[in-house]
C-alpha positions as CSV (number, residue, x, y, z in Angstrom):
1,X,-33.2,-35.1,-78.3
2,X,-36.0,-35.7,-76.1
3,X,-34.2,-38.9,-74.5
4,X,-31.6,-36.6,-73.6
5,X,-34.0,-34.1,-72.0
6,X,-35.8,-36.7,-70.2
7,X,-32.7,-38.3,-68.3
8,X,-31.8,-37.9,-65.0
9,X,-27.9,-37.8,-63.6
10,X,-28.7,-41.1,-61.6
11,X,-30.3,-43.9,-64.1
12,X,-31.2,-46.2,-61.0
13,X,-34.7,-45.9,-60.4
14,X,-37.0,-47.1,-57.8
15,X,-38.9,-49.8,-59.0
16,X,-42.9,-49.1,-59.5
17,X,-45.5,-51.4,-60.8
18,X,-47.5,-50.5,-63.7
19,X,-46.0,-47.2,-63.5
20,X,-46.7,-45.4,-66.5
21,X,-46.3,-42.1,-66.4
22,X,-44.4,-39.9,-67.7
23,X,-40.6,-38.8,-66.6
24,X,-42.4,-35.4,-66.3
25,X,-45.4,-36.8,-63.9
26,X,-42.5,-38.3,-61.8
27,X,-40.8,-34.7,-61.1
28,X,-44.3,-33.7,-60.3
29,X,-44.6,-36.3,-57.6
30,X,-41.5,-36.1,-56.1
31,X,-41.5,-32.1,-55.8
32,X,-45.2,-32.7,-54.6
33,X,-44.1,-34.8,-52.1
34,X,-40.7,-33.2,-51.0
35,X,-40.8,-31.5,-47.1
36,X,-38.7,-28.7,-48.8
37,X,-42.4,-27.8,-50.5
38,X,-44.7,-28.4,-47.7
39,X,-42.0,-25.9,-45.8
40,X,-43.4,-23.0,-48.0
41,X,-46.7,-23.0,-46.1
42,X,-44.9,-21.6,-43.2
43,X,-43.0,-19.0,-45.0
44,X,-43.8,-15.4,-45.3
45,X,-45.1,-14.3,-48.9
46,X,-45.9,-10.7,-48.5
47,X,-47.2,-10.6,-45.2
48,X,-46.3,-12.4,-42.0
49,X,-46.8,-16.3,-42.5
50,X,-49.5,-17.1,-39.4
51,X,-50.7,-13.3,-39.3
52,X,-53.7,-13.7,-40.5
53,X,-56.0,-16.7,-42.2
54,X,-56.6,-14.6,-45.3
55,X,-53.7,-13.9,-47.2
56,X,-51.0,-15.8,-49.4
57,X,-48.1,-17.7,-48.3
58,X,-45.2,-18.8,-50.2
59,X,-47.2,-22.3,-50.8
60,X,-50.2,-21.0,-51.6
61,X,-48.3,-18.0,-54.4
62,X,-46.5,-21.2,-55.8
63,X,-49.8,-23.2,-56.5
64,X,-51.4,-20.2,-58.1
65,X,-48.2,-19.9,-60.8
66,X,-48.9,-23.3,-61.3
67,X,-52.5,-22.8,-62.1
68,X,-51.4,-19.9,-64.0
69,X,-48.8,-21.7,-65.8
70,X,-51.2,-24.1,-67.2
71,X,-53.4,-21.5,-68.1
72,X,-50.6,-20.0,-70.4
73,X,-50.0,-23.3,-72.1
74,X,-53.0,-23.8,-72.8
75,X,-53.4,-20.7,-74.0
76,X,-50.6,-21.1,-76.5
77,X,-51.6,-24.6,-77.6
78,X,-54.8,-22.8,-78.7
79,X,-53.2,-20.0,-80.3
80,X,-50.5,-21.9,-82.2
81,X,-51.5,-25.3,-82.9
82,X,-48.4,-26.1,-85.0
83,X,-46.3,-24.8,-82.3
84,X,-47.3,-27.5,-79.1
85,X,-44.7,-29.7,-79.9
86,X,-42.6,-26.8,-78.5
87,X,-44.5,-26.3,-75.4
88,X,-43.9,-28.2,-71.7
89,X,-46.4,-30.5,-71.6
90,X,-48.7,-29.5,-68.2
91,X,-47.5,-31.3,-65.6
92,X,-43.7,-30.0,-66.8
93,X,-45.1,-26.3,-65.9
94,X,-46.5,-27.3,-62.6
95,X,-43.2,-28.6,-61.7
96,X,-41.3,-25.6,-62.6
97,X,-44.1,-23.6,-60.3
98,X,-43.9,-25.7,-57.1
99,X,-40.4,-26.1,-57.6
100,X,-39.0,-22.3,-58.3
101,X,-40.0,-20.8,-54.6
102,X,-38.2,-23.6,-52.8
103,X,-35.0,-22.2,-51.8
104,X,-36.7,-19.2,-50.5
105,X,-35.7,-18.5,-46.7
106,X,-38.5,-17.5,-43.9
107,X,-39.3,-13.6,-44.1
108,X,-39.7,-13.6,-47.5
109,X,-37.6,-11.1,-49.7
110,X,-35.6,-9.7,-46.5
111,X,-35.0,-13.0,-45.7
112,X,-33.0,-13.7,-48.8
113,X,-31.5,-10.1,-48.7
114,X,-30.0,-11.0,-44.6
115,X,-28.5,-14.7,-45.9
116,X,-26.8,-12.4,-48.9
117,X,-25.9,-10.3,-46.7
118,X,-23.6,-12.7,-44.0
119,X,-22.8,-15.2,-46.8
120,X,-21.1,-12.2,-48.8
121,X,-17.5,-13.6,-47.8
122,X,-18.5,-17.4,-48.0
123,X,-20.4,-17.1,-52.1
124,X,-23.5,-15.3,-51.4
125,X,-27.4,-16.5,-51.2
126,X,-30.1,-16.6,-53.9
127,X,-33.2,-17.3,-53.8
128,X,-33.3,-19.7,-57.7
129,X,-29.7,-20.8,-56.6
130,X,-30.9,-21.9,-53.6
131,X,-33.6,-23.8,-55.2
132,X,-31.5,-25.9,-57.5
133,X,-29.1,-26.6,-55.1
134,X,-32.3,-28.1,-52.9
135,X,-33.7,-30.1,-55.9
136,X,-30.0,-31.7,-56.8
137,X,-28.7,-32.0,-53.6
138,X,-30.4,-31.2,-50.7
139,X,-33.8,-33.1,-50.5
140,X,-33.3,-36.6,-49.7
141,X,-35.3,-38.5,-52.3
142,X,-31.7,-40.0,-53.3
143,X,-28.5,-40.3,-51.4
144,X,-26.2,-38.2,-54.0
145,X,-28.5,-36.5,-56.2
146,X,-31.1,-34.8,-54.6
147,X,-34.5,-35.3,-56.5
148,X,-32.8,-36.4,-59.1
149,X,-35.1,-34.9,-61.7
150,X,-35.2,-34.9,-65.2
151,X,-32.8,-32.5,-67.4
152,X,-35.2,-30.2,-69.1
153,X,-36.8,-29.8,-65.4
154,X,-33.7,-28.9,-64.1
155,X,-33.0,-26.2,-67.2
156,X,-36.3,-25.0,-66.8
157,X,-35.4,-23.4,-63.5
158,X,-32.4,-22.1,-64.5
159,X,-33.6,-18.6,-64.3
160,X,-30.3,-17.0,-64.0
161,X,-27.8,-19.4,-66.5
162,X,-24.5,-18.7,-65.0
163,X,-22.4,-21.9,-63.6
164,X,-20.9,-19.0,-60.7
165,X,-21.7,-15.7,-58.8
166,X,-20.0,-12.3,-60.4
167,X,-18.2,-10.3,-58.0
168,X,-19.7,-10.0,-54.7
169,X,-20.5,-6.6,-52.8
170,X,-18.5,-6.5,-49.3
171,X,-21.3,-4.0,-47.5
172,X,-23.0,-6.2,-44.8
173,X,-25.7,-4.0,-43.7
174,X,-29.4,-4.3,-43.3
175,X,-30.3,-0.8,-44.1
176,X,-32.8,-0.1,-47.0
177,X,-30.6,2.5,-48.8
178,X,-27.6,0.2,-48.5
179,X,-29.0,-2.9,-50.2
180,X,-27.8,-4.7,-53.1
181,X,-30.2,-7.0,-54.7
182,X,-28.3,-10.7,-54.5
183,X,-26.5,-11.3,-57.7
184,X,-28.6,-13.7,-59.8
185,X,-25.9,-16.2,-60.5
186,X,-25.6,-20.5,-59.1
187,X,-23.3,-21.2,-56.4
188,X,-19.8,-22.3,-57.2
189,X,-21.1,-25.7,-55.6
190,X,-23.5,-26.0,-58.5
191,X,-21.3,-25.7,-61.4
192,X,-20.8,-29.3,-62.4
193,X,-25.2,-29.7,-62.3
194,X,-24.8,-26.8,-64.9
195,X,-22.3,-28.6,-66.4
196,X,-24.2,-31.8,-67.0
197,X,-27.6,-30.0,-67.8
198,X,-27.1,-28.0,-70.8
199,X,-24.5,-30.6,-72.2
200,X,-27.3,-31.5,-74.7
201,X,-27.1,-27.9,-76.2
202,X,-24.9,-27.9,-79.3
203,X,-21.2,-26.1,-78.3
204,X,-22.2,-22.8,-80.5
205,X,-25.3,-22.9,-77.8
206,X,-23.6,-23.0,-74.8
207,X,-21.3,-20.7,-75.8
208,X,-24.6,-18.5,-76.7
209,X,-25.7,-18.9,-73.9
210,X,-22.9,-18.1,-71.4
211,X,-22.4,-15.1,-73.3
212,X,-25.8,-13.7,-73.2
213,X,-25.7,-14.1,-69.4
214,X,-22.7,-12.6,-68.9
215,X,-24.0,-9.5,-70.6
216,X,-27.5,-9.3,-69.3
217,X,-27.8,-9.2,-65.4
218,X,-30.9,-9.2,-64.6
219,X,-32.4,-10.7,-68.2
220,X,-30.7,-13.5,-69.4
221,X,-31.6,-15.5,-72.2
222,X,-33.7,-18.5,-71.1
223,X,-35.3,-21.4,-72.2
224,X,-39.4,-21.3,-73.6
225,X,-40.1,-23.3,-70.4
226,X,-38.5,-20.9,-68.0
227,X,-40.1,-18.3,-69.6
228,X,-43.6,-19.3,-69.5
229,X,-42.7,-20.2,-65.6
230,X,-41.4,-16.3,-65.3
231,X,-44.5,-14.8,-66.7
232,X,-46.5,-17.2,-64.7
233,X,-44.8,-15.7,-61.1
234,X,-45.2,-12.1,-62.6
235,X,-48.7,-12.0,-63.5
236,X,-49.3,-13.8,-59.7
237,X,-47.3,-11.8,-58.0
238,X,-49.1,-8.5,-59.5
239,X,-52.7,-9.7,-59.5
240,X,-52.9,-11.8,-56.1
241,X,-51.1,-10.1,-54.1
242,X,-52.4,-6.9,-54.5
243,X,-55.5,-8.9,-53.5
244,X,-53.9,-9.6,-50.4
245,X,-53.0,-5.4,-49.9
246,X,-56.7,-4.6,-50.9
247,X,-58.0,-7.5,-48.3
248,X,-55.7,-6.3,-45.3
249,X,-56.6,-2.5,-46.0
250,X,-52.5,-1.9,-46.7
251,X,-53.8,-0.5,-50.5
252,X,-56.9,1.9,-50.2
253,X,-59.3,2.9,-53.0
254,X,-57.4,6.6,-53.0
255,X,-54.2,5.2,-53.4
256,X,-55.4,2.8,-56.1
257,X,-56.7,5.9,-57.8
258,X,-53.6,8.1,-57.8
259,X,-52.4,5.2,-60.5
260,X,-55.2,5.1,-62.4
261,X,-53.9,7.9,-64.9
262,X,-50.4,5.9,-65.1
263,X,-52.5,2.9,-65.9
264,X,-54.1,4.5,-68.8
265,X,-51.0,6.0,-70.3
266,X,-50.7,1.9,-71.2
267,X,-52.6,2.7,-73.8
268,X,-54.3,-0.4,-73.5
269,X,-58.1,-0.2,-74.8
270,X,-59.7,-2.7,-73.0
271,X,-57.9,-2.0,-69.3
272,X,-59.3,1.9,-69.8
273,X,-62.6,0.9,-70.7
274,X,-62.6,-1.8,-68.1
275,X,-61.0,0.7,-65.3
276,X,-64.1,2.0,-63.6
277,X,-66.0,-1.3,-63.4
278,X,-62.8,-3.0,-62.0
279,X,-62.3,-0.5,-58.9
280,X,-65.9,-0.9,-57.9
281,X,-65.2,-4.6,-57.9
282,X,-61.7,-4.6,-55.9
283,X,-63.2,-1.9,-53.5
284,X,-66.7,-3.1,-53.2
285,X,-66.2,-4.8,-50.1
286,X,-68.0,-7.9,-51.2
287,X,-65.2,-11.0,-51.5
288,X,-67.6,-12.3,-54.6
289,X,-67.2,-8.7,-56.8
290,X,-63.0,-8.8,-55.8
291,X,-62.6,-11.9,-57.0
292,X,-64.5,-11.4,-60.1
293,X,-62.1,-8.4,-60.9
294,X,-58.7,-10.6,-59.8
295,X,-59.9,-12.7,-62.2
296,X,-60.8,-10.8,-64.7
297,X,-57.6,-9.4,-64.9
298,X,-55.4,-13.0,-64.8
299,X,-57.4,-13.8,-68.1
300,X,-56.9,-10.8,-69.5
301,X,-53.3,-11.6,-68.8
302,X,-53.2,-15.3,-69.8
303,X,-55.0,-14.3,-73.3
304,X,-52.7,-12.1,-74.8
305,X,-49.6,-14.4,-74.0
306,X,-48.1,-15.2,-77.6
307,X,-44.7,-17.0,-78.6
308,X,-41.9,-14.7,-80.4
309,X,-38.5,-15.9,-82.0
310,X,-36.1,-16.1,-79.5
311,X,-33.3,-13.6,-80.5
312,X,-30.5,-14.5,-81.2
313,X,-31.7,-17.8,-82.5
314,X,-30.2,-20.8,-80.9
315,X,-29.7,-24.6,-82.2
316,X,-32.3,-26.2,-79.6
317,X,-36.0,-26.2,-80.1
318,X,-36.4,-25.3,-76.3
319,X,-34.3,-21.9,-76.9
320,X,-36.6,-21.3,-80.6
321,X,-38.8,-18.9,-78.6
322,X,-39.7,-17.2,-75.6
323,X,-43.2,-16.0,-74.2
324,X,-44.3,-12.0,-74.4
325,X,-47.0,-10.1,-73.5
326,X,-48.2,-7.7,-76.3
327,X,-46.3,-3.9,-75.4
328,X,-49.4,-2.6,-73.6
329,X,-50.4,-5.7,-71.1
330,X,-46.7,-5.8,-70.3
331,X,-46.6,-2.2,-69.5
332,X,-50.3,-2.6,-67.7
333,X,-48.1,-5.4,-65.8
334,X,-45.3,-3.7,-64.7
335,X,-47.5,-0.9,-63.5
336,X,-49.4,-3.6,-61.3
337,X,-46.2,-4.9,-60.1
338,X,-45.2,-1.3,-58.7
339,X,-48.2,-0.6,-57.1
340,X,-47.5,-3.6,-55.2
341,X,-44.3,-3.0,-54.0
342,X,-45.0,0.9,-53.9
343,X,-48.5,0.6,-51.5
344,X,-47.8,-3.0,-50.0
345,X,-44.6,-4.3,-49.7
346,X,-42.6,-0.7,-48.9
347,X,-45.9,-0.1,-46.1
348,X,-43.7,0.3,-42.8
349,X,-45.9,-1.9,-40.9
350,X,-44.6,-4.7,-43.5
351,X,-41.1,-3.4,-43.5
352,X,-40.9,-3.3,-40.0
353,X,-41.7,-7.2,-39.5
354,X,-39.4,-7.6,-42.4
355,X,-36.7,-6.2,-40.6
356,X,-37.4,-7.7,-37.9
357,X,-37.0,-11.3,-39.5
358,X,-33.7,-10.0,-41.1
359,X,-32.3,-9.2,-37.7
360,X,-33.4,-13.1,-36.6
361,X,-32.1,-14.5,-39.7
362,X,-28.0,-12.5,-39.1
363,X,-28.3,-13.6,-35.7
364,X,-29.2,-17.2,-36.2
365,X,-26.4,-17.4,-38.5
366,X,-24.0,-15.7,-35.9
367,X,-25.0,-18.0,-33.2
368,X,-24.9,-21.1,-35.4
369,X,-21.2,-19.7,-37.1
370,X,-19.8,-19.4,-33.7
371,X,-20.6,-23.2,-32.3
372,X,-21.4,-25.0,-35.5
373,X,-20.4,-28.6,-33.9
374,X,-22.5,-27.6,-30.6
375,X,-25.6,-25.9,-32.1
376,X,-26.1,-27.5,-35.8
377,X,-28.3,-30.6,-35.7
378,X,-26.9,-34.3,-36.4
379,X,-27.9,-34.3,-40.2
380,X,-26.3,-30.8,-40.8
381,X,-23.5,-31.0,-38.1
382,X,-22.4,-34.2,-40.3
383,X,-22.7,-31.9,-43.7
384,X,-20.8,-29.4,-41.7
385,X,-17.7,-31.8,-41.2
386,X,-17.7,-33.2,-44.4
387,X,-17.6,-29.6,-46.0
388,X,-15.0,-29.0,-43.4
389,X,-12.7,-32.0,-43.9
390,X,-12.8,-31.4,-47.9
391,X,-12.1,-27.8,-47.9
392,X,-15.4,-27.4,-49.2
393,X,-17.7,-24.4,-47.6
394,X,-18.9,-25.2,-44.1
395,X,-20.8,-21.8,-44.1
396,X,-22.8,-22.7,-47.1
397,X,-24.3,-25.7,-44.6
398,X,-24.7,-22.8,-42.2
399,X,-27.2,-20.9,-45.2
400,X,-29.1,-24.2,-46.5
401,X,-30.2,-25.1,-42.5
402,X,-31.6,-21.5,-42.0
403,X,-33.0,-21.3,-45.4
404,X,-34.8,-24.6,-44.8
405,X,-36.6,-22.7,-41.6
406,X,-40.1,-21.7,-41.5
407,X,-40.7,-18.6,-39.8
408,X,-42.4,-19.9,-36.8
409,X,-39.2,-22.2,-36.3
410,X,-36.6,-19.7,-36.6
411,X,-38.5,-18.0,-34.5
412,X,-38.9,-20.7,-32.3
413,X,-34.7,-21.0,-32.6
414,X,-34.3,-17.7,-31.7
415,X,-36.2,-17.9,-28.6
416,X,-34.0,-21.2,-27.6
417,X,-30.6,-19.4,-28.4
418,X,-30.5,-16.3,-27.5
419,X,-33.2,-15.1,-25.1
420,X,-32.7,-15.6,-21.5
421,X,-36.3,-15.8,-20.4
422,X,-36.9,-18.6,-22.2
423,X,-34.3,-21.2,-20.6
424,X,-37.0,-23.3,-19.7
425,X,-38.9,-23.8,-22.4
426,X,-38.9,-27.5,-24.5
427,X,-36.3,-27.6,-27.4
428,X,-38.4,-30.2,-29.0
């Protein structure tokens, strides 16, 4: 069983002397060392990538679930000694972190949201779609296969299990009150890499597992390692960046108290008793007292992880059990993760320089649509022809080159293409 986990789809490997680390520690390296990863430090997390010296971008978030990550197996090793057999070994975790933010497109979340939207006719964007496709097929370690990682990598980012997209919405509009979140689904392209990574599962577990994601949008059933990788992003993206809100002045101390009473309906003893000391911290003013609280609050996380039965129960030791939060942290966490989008993310100074990168992103994509052969560059203009000559989906080229971009360069792009005033100016 673990042989079969540990494979890749290509078996020629680069030869390395005295190399004796793991198949895991490999992933590690190459994802390390990929330029889709050191992309992310140019691409918006919350707020504007290059706006300020402070805050968290997509690079930064995706080390912090890694350190998180690591935390919560650690945790669990501790806490169920005859269970760490089950558990990702480290470095397995810290792959899955690096890794699962690596299709996203500049502008963050209404970045992903514009590529939905102009891809709706041509399969649709997502953002953990996205980011297998890049790690199978996109990022030239290998000619054919991408990274070519190993198999329980690869399953370990499949967040969303299903080999192709559900129907697709036709409304193509940028709008707040018309959006539709992007189906959580793998491109069409994709299927025979889903194909060949759960082919270890026993049939009854495939067919388990299909099932549950037909049924379940937005949950699926998924393996232990994408679910410690899930509560890793969660508990980041509700304790740092609402360090970033309370840094930039976007969340004050009032607004943090109008959800004080909601936190305490959690019915969480220690996060009542610990209430009052924590907002002195996070609104002290002093970086050393905020940090203390951030922290605080990650460990209080991390700690009460604990393992439960996966249900229904499945053939394969990786689908035994998932990763929980007791009911009151997990309700303490979901109230975290609305304040954030509540106070920060839906502030309209943020929403306005997130539409203005959606507006970039549907242009871009016009521009590049309408002259693909003239405007694509020579690695993507010859991925463009290929798709072309085999009937595959040219447009989909169209989606992985802007999804690629940092903000600065599509930016940069934009400038070039469609602004007169800048005629002049270097395309290099």
């Amino acid at each position: 069983m673990n042989d079969l986990w540990s494979c890749r789809r290509s078996s020629k490997q680069p030869y390395r002397r005295d190399d004796w680390r793991s198949p895991f520690q490999r992933d590690y390296s190459r994802i390390l060392h990929s330029a889709a990863l050191r992309r992310l430090q140019g691409k918006t997390q919350v707020f504007g990538a290059g706006q300020h010296d402070f805050y968290r971008t997509r690079l930064t978030h995706s080390l912090e679930v890694a350190q998180i990550g690591v935390g919560l197996v650690n945790q669990l090793q501790h806490r169920y000694p005859h269970q760490a057999t089950r558990l990702p070994e480290p470095r397995l975790i810290e792959s899955l972190a690096l890794a699962h933010d690596i299709g996203h497109p500049p502008f963050g979340h209404g970045g992903e949201i514009a590529l939905n939207s102009v891809m709706q006719p041509y399969g649709g964007f997502e953002t953990n779609a996205q980011s297998l496709r890049i790690v199978t097929r996109l990022e030239p370690y290998t000619d054919l296969w991408g990274m070519n990682l190993t198999r329980r990598t690869l399953l370990g980012l499949l967040k969303y299990p299903r080999p192709q997209p559900l129907t697709l919405s036709t409304v193509d509009q940028l709008a707040s009150q018309h959006w539709h979140k992007p189906l959580k689904a793998l491109y069409t392209e994709e299927a025979d890499w889903f194909t060949w990574i759960i082919e270890p599962l026993s049939l009854r577990d495939q067919q388990q597992l299909l099932k549950t994601a037909e049924q379940q949008l937005y949950c699926p059933i998924i393996s232990l390692d994408c679910a410690l990788l899930s509560l890793a992003d969660d508990i980041a993206y509700g304790i740092h960046d609402l360090e970033d809100g309370i840094e930039l002045g976007v969340l004050t101390a009032n607004q943090w108290q109008s959800f004080q009473p909601i936190l305490k309906q959690c019915a969480d003893t220690w996060l009542i008793q610990k209430l009052p000391l924590l907002t002195q911290q996070l609104f002290s003013g002093k970086p050393s007292q905020r940090k203390q609280a951030i922290g605080t609050l990650v460990n209080r996380l991390i700690s009460d992880a604990q393992l439960q039965p996966l249900d229904p129960a499945f053939d394969s030791p990786l689908f035994s059990f998932t990763v929980t939060l007791s009911a009151p942290m997990a309700a303490v966490l979901t109230e975290f993760k609305r304040i954030v989008d509540h106070f920060i993310i839906q502030d309209t100074r943020v929403q306005r320089l997130e539409y203005k990168g959606q507006q970039l992103i549907k242009q871009l994509f016009y521009a590049l649509e309408s002259d693909s052969e003239r405007l694509l560059p020579e690695h993507s203009r010859q991925r463009w022809r290929q798709a072309n000559e085999q009937q595959g989906n040219p447009h989909r080229v169209i989606a992985d080159y802007i999804a690629g971009m940092t903000d600065n360069f599509a930016q940069q792009l934009y400038q070039q293409l469609l602004m007169p005033a800048t005629l002049g100016s270097s395309p290099w």
